[in-house]
C-alpha positions as CSV (number, residue, x, y, z in Angstrom):
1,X,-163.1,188.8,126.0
2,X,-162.9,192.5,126.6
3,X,-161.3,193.3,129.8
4,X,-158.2,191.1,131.0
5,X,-158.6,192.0,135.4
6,X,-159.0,189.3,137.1
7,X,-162.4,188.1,136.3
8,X,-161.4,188.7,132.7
9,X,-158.8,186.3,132.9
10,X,-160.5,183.6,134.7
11,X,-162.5,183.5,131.8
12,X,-159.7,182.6,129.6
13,X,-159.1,180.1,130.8
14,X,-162.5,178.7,131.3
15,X,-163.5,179.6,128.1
16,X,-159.9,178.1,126.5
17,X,-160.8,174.6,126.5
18,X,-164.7,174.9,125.4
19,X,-164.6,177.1,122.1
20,X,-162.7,177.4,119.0
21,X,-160.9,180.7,119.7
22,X,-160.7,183.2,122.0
23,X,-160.0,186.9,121.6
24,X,-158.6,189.3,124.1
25,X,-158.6,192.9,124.6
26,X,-157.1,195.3,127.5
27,X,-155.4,198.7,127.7
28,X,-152.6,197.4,129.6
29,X,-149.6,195.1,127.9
30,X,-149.2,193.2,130.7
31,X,-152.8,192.3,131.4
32,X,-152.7,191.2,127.5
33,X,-149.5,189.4,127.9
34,X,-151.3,187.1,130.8
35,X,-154.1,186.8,128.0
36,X,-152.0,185.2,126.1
37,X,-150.0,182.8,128.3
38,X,-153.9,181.8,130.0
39,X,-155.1,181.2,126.4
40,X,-156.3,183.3,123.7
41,X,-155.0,183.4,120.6
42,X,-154.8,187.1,120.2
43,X,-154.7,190.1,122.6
44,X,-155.1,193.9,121.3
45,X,-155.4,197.2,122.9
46,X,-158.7,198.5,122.0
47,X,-157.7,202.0,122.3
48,X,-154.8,201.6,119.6
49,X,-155.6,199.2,117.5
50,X,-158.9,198.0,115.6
51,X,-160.0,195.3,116.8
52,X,-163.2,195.1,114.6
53,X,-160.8,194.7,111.8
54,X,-158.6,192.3,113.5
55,X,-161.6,190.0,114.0
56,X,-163.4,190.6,110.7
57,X,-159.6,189.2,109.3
58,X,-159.4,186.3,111.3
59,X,-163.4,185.3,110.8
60,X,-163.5,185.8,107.3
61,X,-165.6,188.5,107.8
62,X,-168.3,186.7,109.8
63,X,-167.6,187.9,113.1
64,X,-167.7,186.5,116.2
65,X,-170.5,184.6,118.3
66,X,-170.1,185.1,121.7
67,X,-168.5,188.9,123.6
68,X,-167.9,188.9,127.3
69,X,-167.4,192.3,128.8
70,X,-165.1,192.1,132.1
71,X,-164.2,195.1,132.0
72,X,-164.5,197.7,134.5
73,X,-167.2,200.5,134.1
């Protein structure tokens, strides 16, 4: 999930109880705190961290299957 607004967040939680893991990404700590306590596993700022990396890690370097954008343009 990239982008933890509102809409980001709702699907979260949608997303929570129907596939294996979810990843989270915002700019803001607080919008990837709410991540967190409304389900994914993980939460990173994209602009400071790498994210790429941090998935590659978790995956065993396959990746992942599925990105929703909620973020804003």
């Amino acid at each position: 999930m990239i982008g933890q607004g509102a809409i980001g967040l709702i699907f979260t939680m949608l997303l929570k109880g129907r596939v294996d893991r979810v990843y989270a990404t915002d700019t803001f700590a607080s919008r990837r705190s709410q991540a967190i306590q409304c389900g994914a596993e993980e939460a990173w700022n994209p602009l400071t961290e790498n994210v790429t990396g941090h998935i590659l890690d978790l995956t065993n370097q396959r990746g992942v299957d599925l990105v929703i954008v909620a973020a804003s343009a």
